[in-house]
C-alpha positions as CSV (number, residue, x, y, z in Angstrom):
1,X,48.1,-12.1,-144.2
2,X,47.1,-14.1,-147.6
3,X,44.0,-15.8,-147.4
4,X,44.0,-18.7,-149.8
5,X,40.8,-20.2,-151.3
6,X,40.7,-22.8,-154.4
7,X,38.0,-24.0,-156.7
8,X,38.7,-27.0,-158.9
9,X,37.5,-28.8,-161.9
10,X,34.8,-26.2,-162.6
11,X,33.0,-27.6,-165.8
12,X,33.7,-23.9,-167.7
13,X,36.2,-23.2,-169.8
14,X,38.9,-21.0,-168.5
15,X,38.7,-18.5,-171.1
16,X,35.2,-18.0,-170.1
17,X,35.9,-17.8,-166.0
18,X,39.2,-15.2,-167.3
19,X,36.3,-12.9,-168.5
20,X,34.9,-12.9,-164.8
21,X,38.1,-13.4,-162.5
22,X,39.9,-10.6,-164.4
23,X,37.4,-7.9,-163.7
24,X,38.0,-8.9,-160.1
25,X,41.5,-9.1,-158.6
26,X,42.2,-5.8,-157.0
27,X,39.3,-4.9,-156.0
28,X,37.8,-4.6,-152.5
29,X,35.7,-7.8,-151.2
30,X,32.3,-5.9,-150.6
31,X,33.0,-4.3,-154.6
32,X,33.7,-7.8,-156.0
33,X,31.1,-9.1,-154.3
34,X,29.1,-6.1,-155.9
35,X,30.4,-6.9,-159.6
36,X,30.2,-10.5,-159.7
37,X,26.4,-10.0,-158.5
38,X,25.9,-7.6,-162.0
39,X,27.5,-9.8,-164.2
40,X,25.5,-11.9,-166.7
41,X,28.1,-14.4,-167.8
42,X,27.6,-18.1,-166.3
43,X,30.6,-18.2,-164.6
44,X,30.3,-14.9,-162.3
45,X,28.1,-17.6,-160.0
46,X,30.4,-20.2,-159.0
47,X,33.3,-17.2,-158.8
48,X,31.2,-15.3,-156.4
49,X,30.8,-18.7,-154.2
50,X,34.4,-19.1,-153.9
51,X,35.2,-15.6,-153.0
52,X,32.0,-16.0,-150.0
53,X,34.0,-18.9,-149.3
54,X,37.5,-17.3,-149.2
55,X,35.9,-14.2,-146.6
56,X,34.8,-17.0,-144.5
57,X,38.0,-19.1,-143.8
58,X,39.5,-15.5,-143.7
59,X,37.1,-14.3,-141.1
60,X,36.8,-17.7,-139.1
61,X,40.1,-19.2,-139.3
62,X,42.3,-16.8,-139.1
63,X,40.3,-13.7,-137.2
64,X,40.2,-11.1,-140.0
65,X,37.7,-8.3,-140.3
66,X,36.1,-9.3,-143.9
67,X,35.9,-5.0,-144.4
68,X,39.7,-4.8,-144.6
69,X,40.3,-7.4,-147.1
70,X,40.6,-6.9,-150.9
71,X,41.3,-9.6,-154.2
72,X,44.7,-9.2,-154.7
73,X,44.6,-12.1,-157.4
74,X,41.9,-14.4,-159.4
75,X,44.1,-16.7,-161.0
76,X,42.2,-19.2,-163.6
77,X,44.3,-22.1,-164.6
78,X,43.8,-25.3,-167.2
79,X,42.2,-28.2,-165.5
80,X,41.4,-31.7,-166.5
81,X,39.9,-32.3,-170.3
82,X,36.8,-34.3,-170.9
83,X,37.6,-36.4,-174.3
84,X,34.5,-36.7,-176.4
85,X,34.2,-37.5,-180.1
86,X,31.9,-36.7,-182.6
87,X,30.5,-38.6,-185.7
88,X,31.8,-37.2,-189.0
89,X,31.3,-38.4,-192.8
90,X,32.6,-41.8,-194.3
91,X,33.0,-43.6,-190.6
92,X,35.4,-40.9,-188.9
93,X,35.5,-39.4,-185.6
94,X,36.8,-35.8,-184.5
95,X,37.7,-35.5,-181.1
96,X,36.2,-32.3,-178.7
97,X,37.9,-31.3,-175.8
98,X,35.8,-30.3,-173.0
99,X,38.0,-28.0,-170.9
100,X,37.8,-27.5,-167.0
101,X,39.1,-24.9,-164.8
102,X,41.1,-24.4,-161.4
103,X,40.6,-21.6,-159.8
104,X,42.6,-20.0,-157.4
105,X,41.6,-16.8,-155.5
106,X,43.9,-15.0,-152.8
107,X,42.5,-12.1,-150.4
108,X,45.1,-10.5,-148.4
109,X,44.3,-7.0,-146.0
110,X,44.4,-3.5,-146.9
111,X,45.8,-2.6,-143.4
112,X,48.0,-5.4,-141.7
113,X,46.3,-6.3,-138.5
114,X,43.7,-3.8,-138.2
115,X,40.2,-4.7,-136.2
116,X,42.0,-8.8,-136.4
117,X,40.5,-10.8,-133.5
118,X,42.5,-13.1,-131.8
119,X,41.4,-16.9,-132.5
120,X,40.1,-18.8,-129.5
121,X,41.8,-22.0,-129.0
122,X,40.5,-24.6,-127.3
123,X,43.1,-26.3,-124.9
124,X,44.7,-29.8,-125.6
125,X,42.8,-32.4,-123.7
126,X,45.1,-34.8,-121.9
127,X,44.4,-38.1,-120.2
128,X,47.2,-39.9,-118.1
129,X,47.7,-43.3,-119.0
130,X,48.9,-43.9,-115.4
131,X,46.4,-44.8,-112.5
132,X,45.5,-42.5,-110.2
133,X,46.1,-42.9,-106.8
134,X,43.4,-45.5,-104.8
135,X,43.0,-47.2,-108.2
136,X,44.3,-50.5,-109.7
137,X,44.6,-51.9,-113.3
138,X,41.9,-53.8,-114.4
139,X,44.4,-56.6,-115.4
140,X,45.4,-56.8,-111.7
141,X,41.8,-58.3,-110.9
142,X,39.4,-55.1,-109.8
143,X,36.2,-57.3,-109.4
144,X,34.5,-54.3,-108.9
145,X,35.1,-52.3,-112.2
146,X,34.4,-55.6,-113.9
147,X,31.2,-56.6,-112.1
148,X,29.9,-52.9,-113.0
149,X,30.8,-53.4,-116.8
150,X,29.0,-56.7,-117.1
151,X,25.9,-54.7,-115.7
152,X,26.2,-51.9,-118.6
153,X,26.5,-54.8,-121.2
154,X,23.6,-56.4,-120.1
155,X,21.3,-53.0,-119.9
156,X,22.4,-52.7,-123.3
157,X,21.2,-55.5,-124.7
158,X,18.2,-55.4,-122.8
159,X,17.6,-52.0,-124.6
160,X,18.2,-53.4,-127.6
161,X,16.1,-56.6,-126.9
162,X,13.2,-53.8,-126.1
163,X,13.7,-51.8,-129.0
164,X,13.2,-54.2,-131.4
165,X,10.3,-55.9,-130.1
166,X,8.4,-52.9,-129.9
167,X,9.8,-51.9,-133.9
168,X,7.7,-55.2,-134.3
169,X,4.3,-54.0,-132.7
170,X,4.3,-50.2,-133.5
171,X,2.7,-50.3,-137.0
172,X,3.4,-46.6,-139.0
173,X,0.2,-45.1,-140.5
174,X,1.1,-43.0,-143.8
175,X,-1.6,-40.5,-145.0
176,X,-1.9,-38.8,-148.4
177,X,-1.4,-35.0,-148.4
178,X,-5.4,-33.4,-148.9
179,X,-4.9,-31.5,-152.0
């Protein structure tokens, strides 16, 4: 099973992340995760972020053991360009192209299915619009549903009522930190 995970408009260039992404794909997890820790270039940080990231939807969305999976590509792709100019001789302007990056890794397991735990789903709640038997519609005139509702509003303005006049009394002492 591929495990997709995506990073995008990281402000590197992607000749820069190539340097870092490269060096990973093919590579087990815990050995990636190993390299991009040694590595000095800038980009190794956000990389190793994404592949933490990728283990975990791996490991809680879909059950994997994060011990079977390995980098079976780090693709680095051309994102947006940041247009900037600078100031030249006699008036002119040359543009500079700041260049962003998607990134798209994919983990995938060694061995198909081995130590996989099943997902836990919880079960659909469903309500029945219908009424149940012994009740009535509150458009068909229950007076005592109603009657009980009007209670609840008025407790909760009460509340409220309370709330704010005691907002109004409680003054709030600040004190410096002793240094």
């Amino acid at each position: 099973m591929q495990v997709v995970a995506k990073l995008n408009n990281l402000k590197i260039a992607p000749r820069k992340v190539r340097l870092v992404s490269n060096v990973i794909s093919g590579m087990p997890v815990n050995d990636a995760l190993i390299e991009l820790g040694k590595q000095v270039k800038r980009s190794s940080e956000p990389v190793e972020k994404l592949l933490r990231s990728a283990i975990a939807n791996a490991e809680h969305n879909f059950g994997l053991d994060p011990g079977n999976l390995y980098v079976l590509s780090a693709v680095v792709g051309e994102g947006q360009r940041l247009k900037r100019w600078m100031p030249r001789a006699f008036g002119r302007a040359n543009p500079i192209m700041r260049r962003l990056s998607k990134v798209t890794l994919v983990l995938e397991e060694t061995v198909e299915g081995l130590n996989r735990k099943e997902r836990k789903r919880p079960l659909p709640v469903t309500e029945s619009v219908a009424p149940k038997e012994g009740e009535e519609k509150k458009s068909e005139g229950n007076t005592l549903l109603a009657a009980e509702e009007k209670k609840e509003a008025k407790k909760d303005v009460a509340v409220k009522q309370e709330m704010k006049e005691r907002k109004n009394v409680v003054k709030r002492v600040y004190q410096r930190k002793s240094f």
